[in-house]
N, C-alpha and C positions, 0 to 999 in steps of 0.2 A: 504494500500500500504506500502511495505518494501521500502526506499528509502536510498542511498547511496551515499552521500551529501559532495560530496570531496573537500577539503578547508575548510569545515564547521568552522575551526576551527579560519578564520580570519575574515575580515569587515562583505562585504555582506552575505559572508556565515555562520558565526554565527547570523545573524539576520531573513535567510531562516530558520535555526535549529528552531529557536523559535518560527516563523509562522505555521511550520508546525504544532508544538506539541502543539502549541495552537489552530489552527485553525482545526485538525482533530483528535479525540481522536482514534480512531481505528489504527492511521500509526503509524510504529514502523522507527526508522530513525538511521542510521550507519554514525558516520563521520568518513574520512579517513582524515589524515590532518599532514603533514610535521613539522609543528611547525618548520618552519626556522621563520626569525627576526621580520615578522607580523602576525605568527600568534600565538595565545598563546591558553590554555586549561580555561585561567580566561576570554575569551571571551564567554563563556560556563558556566559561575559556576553559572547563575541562573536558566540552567535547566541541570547539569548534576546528577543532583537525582533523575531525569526523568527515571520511569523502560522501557522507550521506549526509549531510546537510549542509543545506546555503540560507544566507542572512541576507535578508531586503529590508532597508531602512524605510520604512514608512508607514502610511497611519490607513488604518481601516476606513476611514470617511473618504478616501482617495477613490472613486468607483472606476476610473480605466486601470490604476495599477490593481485592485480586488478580483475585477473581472479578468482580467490578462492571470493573474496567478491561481484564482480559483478554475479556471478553463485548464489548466495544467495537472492542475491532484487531483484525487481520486475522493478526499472530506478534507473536512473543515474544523477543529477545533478553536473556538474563539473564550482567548485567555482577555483579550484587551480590553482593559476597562480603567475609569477611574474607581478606587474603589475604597478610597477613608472617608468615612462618615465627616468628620471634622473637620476635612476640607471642602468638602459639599457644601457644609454651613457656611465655608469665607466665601467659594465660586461655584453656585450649583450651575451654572452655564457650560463650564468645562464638561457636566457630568453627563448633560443632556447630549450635546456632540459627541460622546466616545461612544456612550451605555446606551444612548439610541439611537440616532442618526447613524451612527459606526455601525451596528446590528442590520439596520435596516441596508445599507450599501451591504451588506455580507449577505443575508438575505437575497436579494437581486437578484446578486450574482451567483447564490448556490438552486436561486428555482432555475434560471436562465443555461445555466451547466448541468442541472441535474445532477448535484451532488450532496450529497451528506452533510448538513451541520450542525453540532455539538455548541451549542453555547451555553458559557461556565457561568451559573448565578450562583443566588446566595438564600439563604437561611432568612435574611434580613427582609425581604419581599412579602413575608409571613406576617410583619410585625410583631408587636408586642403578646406573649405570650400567657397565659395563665397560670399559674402553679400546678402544675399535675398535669394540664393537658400539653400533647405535644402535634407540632404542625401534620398534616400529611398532604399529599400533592393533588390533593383534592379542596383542600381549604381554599378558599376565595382570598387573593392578595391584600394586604390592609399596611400598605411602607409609611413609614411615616418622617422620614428624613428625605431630602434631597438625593443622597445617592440610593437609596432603597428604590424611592420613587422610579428613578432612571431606569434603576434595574428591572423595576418590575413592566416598566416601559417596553425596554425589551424584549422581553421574557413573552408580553402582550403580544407585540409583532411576531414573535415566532408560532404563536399559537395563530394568528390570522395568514399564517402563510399557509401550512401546514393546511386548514381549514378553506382557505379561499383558492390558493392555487396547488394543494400534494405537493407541497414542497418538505423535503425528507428532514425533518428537523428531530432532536431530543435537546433536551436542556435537564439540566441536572443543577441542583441548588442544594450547597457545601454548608457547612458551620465553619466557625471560628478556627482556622487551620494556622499553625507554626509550624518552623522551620528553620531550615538555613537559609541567608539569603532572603528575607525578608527584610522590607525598607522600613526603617527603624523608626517609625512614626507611630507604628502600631503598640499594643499596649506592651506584648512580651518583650519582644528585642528592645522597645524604648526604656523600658525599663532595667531588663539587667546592661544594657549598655549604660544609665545612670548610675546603677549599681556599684560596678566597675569603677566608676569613678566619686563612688561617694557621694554625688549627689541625688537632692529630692525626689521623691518619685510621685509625683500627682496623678492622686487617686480619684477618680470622680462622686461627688457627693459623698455614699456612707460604703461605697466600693460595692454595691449587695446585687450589682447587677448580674445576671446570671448566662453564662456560654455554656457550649457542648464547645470542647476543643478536639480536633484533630490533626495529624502529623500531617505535612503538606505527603510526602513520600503514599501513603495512603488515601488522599484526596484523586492524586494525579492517578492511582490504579483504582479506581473507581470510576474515575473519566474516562480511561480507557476501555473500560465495561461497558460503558453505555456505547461510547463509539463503536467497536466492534460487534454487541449484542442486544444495544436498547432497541426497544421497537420505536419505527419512525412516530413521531405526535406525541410520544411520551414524555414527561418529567420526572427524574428522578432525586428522590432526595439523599443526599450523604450524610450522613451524622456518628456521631460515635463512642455516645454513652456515657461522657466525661462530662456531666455538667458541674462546675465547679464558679461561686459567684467570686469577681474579680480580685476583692481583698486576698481570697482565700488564694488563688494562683500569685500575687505579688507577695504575698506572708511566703509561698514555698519557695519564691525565685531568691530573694533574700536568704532566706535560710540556707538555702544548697549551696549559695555563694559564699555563705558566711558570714552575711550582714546582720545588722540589728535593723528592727524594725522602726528606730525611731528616723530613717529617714523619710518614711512614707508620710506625704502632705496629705490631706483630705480637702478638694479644692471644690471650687462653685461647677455645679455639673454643666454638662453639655445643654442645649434645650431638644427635648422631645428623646433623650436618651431611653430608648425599651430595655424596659424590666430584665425581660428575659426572651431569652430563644430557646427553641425546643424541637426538633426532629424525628420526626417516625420514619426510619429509614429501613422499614420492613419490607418495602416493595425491593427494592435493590438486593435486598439479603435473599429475600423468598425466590426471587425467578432470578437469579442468579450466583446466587453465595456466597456474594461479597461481604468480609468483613473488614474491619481495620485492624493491622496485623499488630496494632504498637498501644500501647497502655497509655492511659495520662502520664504514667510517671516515666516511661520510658519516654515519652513524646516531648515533654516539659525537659530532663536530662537531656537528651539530646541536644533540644533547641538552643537553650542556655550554653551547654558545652563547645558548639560551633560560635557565640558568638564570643566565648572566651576567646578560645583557640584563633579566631580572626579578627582581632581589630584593628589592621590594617584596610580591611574591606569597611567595618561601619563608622572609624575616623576617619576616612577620606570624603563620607558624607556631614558624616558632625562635622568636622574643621573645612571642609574643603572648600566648596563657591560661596556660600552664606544662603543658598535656599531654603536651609533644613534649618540654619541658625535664625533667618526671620519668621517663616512657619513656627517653630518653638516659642518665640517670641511672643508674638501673636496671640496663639492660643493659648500659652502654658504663663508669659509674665507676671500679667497681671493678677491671675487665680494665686500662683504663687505667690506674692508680695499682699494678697489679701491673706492669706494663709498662714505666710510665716510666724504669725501671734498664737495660730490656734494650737491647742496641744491636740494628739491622736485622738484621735474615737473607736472607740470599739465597731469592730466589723459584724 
């Protein structure tokens, strides 16, 4: 299989790149990939000497370079998105162009080729969850942020393609996944990379919001599931049993590190931040037998542990152009400096 792996070039989707070209020696694999501020080409550099795969600079909203390279593969996984909740609150205009307008140019051009596409959502499309109950791919969408919304934008379009012109779609919608190689904005890597250095770690409101985590390595073979065996028009959800509310994962990142806990700020929450997320990811298990192969604690270790082992890769975003130092800025300054009086709170 020729595959055309858009995003390839950020978190999950350079970690699909690798699965593939290791897990099947006969597939030859194209990323398309914007290299805006998360993704980079050095998420790549341990298989770009790979002679099955080639790198195209550019952006999904592009529809003569989409159509020219989807006419060439055989599907379509689309990793490319913007996808931090927190920058959707500064620019949800950015999120509208990737997460939908982008979809929809992929889209096009996979009714127009007749080919297969995989577009990667999210858990977050579900909204806000209840205690006990958990989403399934039948629940009706309810986003309630800007990049949820976007997504679920998408996720809309793919189901009116499918339905209006048999266009061969699945979409598949992930929980909270870490990893290596994840742009350190997010809650894990941003934090033990503060860790590491001692400083605050700004926890939002009383921390009690609640994820299912999963290891990216386990996400990307899942996606590969559905690519190879979902039924076309299908959604499938990923999830993987780990709910654990956020205090409680930043108390174990500290600890494995060897921190004390009084670095953790408790600062002014996000707006419209959901409770919780929650996944029935029964349908994926049952007609296929997908499980996630990695525990919370092995998932959580691991993640932690690569970004010990590399801060050469997440210093050259900390210290490097000042993108990541004004975004911190922005969002984290001022919560912090209202913060710095309060003592901790119980989680």
């Amino acid at each position: 299989m020729h595959i055309l792996i858009t995003g390839g070039a950020g978190f999950i989707g350079s970690t699909y790149v690798q699965l593939v070209l290791e897990r099947y020696p006969d597939d030859h694999v194209t990323v398309l990939d914007a290299l805006t501020y998360a993704g980079s080409q050095h998420n790549l550099d341990h298989v770009l000497a790979e002679a099955r795969l080639d790198f195209v600079h550019g952006n999904i909203a592009d529809a003569s370079l989409v159509d020219d390279l989807v006419g060439q593969v055989d599907a379509v996984v689309n990793f490319a998105a913007e996808t931090h909740v927190d920058r959707s609150l500064l620019d949800p205009e950015a999120f509208m162009r990737s997460n939908v307008h982008g979809v929809y140019v992929l889209l096009g051009a996979a009714r127009r080729h007749s080919r297969r596409l995989v577009q990667v959502s999210t858990d977050e499309v579900y909204g806000d969850v209840p205690t006990g109950e958990h989403s399934t791919e039948r629940d009706p969408l309810s986003p309630r942020s800007p990049y949820s919304a976007a997504k679920a934008g998408g996720d809309l379009l793919c189901q009116s393609f499918v339905v209006s012109y048999g266009t061969d779609v699945v979409v598949t919608r992930g929980c909270n996944t870490i990893g290596p190689r994840q742009y350190p904005e997010k809650l894990v890597p941003l934090f033990v990379m503060n860790a590491i250095r001692d400083e605050p770690l700004p926890v939002y409101g009383d921390g009690m919001q609640v994820r299912d985590w999963l290891h990216a390595e386990d996400h990307a073979a899942a996606i590969d599931v559905a690519l190879r065996r979902g039924r076309a028009g299908e959604v499938y959800n990923v999830g993987a049993g780990n709910e654990r509310p956020n205090i409680d994962v930043v108390k174990a990142i500290l600890a494995y590190l060897g921190k004390e806990e009084s670095l953790i700020r408790y600062v002014s929450d996000r707006p419209g931040h959901d409770r919780r997320y929650a996944l029935s990811w029964e349908k994926i298990r049952t007609e296929f037998g997908w499980t996630p192969a990695q525990s919370f604690e092995q998932t959580l270790r691991h993640t932690v542990d690569w970004y010990v082992d590399n801060p050469a890769w997440w210093s050259a975003i900390r210290d490097g152009s000042g993108d990541f130092a004004r975004y911190y800025a922005q969002q984290y300054g001022w919560r912090l400096s209202a913060a710095s009086a309060m003592p901790a709170q119980e989680g």
